[in-house]
N, C-alpha and C positions, 0 to 999 in steps of 0.2 A: 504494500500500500504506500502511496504518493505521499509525503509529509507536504507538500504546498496542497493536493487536492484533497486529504482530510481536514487540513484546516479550512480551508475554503466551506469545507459542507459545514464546519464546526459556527462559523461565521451566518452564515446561511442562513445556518440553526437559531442561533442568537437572534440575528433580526427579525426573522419572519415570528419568529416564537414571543419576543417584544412586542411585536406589533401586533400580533392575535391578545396577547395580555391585557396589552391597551384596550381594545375593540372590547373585549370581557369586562375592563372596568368603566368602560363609558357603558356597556350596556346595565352594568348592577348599579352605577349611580345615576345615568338618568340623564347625563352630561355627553351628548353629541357632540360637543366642539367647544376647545377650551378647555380650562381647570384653575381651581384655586391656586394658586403659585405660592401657599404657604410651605418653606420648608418641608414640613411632616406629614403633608399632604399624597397620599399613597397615588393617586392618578395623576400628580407632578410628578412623581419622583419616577413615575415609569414613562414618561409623556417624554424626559430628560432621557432618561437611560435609551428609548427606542433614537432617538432622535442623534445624540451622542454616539451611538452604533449606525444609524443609518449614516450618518458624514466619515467614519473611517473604516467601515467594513469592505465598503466596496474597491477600493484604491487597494488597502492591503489583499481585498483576494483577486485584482488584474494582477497584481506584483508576486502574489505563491503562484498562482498559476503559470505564469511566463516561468518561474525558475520552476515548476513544474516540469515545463518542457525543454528546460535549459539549466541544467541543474548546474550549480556554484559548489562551492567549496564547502563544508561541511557545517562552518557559522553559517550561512544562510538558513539551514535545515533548524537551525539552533535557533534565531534570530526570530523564524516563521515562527517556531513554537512559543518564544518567549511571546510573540507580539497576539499572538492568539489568546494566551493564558493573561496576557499584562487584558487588554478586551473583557475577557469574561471578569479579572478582580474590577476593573473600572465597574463594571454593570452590578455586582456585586455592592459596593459600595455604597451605589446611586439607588439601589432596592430596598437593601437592609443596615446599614448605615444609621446613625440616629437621627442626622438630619442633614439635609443637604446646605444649609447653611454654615457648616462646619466640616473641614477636610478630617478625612479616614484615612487610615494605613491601604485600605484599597484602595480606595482612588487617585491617592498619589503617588502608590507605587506603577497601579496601571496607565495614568497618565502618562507619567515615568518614560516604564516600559512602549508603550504608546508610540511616542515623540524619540528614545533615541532608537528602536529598531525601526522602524517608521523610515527615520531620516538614514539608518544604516545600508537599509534595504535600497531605497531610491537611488542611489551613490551607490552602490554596486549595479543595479538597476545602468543606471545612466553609462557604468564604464565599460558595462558588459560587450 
């Protein structure tokens, strides 16, 4: 098995499964569109989380996928994975976390993670 194309489906998984969560808590509270933007508000904090997944899931799974098919050096395999796991602690965070008004050890590690495989990946990306 592929390590850029299971994390791609891992990713996948994350968003569409975010965004089915969402659609489940607008339909149990009643809330079509929109949300109270209180911190501790459980349909912000996943309104946040899908939305935060939807802006860097996609770039990261064009980037596994091409070294999918173009495989790199053994950090890349490493970099995918870290950048996947750093994705699910960020969601993590943003879910259960005590309040989105106050940084977590998730989300700043997967921010973190996030930003420099992110940025490691693209720069190998670019010199390949």
């Amino acid at each position: 098995m592929n390590v850029g194309i299971t994390c791609t489906a891992v990713l996948g998984l994350l968003l569409f499964g975010l965004g089915l969560y969402v659609s489940i808590l607008r339909g149990s509270t009643g809330r079509s569109i929109g949300c109270d933007t209180g911190p501790t508000d459980l349909l912000h904090r996943a309104v946040r989380a899908h939305g935060n997944t939807a802006e860097y899931a996609p770039f990261f799974a064009v980037m596994f996928l091409w070294f999918a098919v173009h495989p790199g050096p053994t950090w890349v395999s490493v970099a995918i994975v870290l950048a996947t796991l750093a994705r699910l602690a960020l969601v993590a965070g943003l879910l259960w976390g005590p309040s989105l008004d106050k940084p977590t050890p998730a989300r700043f590690i997967g921010a973190l993670l996030t930003y420099v495989t992110g940025i490691a990946l693209a720069v190998r990306l670019a010199l390949a």
